[in-house]
N, C-alpha and C positions, 0 to 999 in steps of 0.2 A: 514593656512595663517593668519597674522596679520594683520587689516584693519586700514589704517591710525587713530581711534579713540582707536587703544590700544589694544583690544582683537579681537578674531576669530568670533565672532556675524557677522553676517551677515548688519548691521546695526548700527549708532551708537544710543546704546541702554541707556535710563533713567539709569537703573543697574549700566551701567561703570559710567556714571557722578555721581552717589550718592556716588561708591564706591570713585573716585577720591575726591569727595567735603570733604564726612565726615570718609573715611578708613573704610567704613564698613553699616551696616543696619542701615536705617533713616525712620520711618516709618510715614505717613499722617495720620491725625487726624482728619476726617473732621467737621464742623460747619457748624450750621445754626443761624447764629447771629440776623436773625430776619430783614432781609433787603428786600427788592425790587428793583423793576427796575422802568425805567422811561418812559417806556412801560406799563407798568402795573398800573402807581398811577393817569396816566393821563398829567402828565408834557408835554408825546410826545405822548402818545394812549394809549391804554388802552386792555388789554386780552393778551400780552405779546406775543412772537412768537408762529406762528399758531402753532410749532411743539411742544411746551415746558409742560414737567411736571415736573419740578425738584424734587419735591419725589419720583420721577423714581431713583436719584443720589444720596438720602440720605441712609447711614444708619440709624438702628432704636432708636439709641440714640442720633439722632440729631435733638432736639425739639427745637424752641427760645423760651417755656416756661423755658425752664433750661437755667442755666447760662454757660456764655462758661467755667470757672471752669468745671462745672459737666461734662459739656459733654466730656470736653479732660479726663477728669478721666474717665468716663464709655467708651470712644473708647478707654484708656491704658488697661482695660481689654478687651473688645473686642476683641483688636488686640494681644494681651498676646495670646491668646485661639488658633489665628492661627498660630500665629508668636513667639514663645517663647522668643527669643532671641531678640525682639522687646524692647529696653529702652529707646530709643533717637525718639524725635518725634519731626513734623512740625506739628503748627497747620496752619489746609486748609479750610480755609475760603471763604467756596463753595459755599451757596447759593445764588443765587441771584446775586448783584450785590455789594460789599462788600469795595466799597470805594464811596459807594452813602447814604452821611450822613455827617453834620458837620463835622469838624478837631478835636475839642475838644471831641465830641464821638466819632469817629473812631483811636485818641490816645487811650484814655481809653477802647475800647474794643483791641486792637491791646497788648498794656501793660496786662492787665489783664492774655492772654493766653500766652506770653512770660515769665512772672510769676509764671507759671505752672512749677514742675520738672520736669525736663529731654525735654522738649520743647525748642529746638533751634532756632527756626527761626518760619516765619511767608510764609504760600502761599496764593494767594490771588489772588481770582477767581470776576473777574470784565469788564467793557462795556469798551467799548474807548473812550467812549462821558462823563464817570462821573467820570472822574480826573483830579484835578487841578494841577498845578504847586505846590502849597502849601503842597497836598500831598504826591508829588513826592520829596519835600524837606525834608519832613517829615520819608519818607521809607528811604530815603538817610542817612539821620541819625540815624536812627535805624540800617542800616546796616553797619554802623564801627563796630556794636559788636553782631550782630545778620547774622543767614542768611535771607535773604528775597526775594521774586521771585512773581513778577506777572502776572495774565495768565489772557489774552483778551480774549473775546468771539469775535471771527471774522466771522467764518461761513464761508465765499465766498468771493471772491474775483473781484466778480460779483455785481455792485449798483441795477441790476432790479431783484437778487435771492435775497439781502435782501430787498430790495423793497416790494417784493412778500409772504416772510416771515414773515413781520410787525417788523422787526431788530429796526426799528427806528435812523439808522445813517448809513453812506455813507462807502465803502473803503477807504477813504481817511483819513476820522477821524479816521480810525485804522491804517493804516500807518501814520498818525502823531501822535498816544498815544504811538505805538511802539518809532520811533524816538525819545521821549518825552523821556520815560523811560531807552533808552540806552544813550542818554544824561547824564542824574542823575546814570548813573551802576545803575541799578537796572537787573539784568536777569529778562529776557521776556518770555515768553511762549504764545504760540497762539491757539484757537480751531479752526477748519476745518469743516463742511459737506461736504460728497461726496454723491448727489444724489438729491439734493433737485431741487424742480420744476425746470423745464425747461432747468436745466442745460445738455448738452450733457456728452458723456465718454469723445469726444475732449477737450471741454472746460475744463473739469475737471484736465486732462493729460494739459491743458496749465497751467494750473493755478502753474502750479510746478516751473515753470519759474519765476511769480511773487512772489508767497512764497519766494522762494529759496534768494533773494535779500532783503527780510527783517530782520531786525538785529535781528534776533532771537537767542536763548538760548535751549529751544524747543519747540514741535510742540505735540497736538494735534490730529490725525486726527479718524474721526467719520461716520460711513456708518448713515445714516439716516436712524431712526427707529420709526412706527408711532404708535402713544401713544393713547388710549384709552381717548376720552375726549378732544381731545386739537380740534381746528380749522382745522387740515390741514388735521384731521381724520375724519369728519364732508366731509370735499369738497373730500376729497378719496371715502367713502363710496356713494356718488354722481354722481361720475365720477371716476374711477379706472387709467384711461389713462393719467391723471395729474402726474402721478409718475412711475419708472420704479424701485420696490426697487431691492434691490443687493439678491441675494442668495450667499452662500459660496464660490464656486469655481469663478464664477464670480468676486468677490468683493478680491477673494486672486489675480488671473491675473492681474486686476485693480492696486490695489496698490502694486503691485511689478510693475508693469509698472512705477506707478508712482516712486519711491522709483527710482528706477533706473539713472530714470534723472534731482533728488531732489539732495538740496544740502548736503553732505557729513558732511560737519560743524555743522549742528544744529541737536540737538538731537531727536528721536523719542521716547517721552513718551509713549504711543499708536498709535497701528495702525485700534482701534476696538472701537465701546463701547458693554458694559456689563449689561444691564438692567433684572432685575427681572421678568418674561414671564406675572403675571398678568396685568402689565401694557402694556403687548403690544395688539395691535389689528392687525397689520402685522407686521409681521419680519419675513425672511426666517432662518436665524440663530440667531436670537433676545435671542434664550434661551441658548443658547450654552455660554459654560466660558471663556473665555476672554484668559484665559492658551491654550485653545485647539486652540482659535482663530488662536492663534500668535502661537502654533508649528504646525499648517496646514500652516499659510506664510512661517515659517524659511522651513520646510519641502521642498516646493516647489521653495524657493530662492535658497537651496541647488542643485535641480534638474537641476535647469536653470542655475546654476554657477554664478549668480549673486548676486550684492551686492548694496546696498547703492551711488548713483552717480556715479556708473558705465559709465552713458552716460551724467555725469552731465558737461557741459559747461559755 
């Protein structure tokens, strides 16, 4: 069977839209350009979300003592190693919060890695609360001749989960940066947690509903996994009953539940994350690859004859 997004994937998957955008393999480069948040310098708090250790997310050539130069040349080999046929790349401008810095330094660090060969575009991993208008004028024109995409860190959909997380801005400021940004075409991309305090299975299966109606591009989504060192690992080892994490088979019913009644339109980047096992202090499948992850979902999407917005409304 062919799913309204083109191919037999049970989902519509990153893969078709890369292969649609550029005919073929486009691979992420990621950076650490040396940013922060506005959680973290003090602006709005300080110790950044209870859950976060973004060196969980880097590879190991992603230093801001190097230049973004070096670093897209040392992830071209990198990704060589896995990926042979890897020439076209995006650089992804992951850490942190990556349009939180003057206009005149984030032209010039944005230029610099479009600069790079075989680098076509720009992904750009940032808050909802640290972008201006100015910038989004800015991406906007970069993208007559470039690709560009940027992906919000949202979390929840929930103001008392990010409350509770130290997020430091509301739902709403993330449905108005999303709006903001399809305004100017800019494709959007949005992160998710599934699990974080206090949220129920219900609540999380609602949330699908309010995703599903923001103008997204794609999506995201992320089992919460709890990192050695951060805040939220500290109040778990404390009290264990503050958190219900996912194990595998749970967390695959989960979102094929969810998926189900999710909108059909917007793409699914991820249905997992992929963290390195030293960094975790729980995770039921924390160490498992992100490939197995996702052919135990298709696996079992298959079983249940279901697909993508199946019961989407």
């Amino acid at each position: 069977m062919i799913y309204p997004w083109g191919d037999s994937r049970r989902f519509n998957s990153y893969t078709t839209y890369f292969q649609r955008q550029f005919g073929g393999r486009v691979q992420k480069i990621s950076l650490d350009a040396g940013f922060t948040c506005p959680n973290r310098d003090g602006t709005k708090g300080r110790g950044g979300c209870t859950y976060c250790i973004n060196d969980a997310f880097n590879p190991s050539y992603c230093q801001p003592s190097k230049s973004i130069t070096q670093q897209l040349e040392e992830g071209k080999v990198f990704h060589q190693k896995r990926y042979r046929r890897a020439n076209r790349y995006l650089a992804y401008f992951q850490a942190y919060s990556n349009t939180y810095a003057d206009l005149q330094s984030l032209q010039e660090m944005y230029a610099e890695a479009l600069s790079v060969e075989g680098v076509l575009g720009l992904v750009i991993g940032t808050r909802p609360d640290v972008i201006s208008d100015e910038v989004f004028e800015m991406l906007a024109e970069l993208r007559k001749a470039h690709y560009i995409m940027l992906e919000f860190g949202v979390e929840s959909v929930y103001d008392q989960s990010l409350k509770r997380v130290n997020r430091g801005h509301d739902f709403a400021t993330a449905q108005q940066a999303i709006a903001r940004a399809n305004y100017y075409g800019i494709p959007v991309g949005a992160h998710f947690i599934f699990g974080l305090p206090g949220e129920t299975r219900r609540m999380m299966l609602d949330s699908a509903a309010i995703i599903s109606d923001l103008p997204l591009t794609t999506v995201k989504f992320h089992q919460l996994q709890l990192f050695k060192n951060t805040a939220l690992a500290v109040e778990y080892e404390q009290d264990p009953t503050i958190l219900q994490l996912f194990d595998l088979e749970t967390y695959t019913d989960f979102i094929i539940d969810f998926v189900e009644i999710f909108n059909p339109t917007i793409i699914i980047e991820r249905f997992a994350s992929e963290v390195p096992p030293p960094y975790l202090l729980s995770a039921p499948f924390g160490s498992m690859r992100y490939d197995a992850v996702l052919q135990n979902i298709e696996k079992k999407m298959a079983a249940r004859d279901t697909y993508q917005g199946k019961y989407f409304c």
